[in-house]
C-alpha positions as CSV (number, residue, x, y, z in Angstrom):
1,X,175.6,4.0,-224.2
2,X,177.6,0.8,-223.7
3,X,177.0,-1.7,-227.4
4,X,176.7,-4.5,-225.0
5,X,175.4,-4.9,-221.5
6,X,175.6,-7.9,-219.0
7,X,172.1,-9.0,-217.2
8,X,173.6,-12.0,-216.1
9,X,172.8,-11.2,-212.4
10,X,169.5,-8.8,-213.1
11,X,166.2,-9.7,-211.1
12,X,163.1,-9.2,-212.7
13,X,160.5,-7.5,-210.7
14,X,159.9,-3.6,-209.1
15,X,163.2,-1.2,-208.9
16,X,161.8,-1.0,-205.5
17,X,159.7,-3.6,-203.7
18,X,156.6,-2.3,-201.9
19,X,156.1,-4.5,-198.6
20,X,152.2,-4.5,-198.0
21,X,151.3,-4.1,-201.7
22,X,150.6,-6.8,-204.0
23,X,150.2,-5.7,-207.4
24,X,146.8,-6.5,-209.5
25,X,145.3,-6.4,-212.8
26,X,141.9,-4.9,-212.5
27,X,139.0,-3.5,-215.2
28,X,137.2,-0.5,-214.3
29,X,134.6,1.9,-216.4
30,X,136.5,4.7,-218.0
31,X,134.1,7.6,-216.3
32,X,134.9,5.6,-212.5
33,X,139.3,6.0,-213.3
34,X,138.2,9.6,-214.8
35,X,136.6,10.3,-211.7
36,X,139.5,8.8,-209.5
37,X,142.0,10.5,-211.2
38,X,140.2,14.0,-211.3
39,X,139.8,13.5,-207.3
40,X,143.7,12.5,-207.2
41,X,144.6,15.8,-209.2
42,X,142.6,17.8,-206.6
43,X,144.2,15.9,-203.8
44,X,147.6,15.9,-205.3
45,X,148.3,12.6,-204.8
46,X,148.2,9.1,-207.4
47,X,144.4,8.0,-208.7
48,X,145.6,4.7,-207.3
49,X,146.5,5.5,-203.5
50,X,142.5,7.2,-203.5
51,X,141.1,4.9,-205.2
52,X,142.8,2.1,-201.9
53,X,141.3,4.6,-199.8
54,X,138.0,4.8,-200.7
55,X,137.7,1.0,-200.5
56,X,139.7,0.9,-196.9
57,X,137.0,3.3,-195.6
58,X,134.2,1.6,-197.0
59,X,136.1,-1.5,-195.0
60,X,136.0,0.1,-192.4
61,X,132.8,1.4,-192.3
62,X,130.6,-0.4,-189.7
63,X,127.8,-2.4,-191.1
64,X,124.5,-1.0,-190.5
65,X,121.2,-3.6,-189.9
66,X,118.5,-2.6,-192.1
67,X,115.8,-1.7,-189.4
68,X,112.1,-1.8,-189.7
69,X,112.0,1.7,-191.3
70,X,114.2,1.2,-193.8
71,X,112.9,-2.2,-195.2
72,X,109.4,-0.8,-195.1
73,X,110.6,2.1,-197.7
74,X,112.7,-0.2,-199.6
75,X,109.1,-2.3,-200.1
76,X,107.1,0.7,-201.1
77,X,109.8,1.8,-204.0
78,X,110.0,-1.8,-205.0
79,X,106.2,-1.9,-204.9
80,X,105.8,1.1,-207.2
81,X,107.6,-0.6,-209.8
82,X,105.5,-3.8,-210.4
């Protein structure tokens, strides 16, 4: 190891720059990054790249109306409650 070094010229930031990424700060719940990361294990890739995944599909996923069925159950659950 050198007693002095020169970072004169250094550039703060990524060793390597990741075009189409933008780094964030975000909180989560301990059990939901628990959860990401024992899926990441089992898929043998980063907790982060599933967790991007599993909000690009539900991005992608097409929005579905709620139809006449599905409102009339949603009433009778909420109905049970009061």
């Amino acid at each position: 190891m050198k007693p002095e070094y020169d970072f004169s010229k250094a550039k703060r930031g990524a060793v390597v720059p990741q075009k189409g990424k933008t780094r964030i700060t975000i909180y989560l719940d301990n059990d939901v990054i628990e959860s990401f990361r024992e899926r990441a294990d089992k898929a043998g890739c980063g907790y982060q790249t599933v967790i991007n995944q599993v909000l690009r599909d539900y991005l992608n996923k097409p929005e579905t109306l709620m139809d006449e069925n599905k409102l009339r159950r949603v009433l009778r659950e909420e109905l049970k409650v009061i």
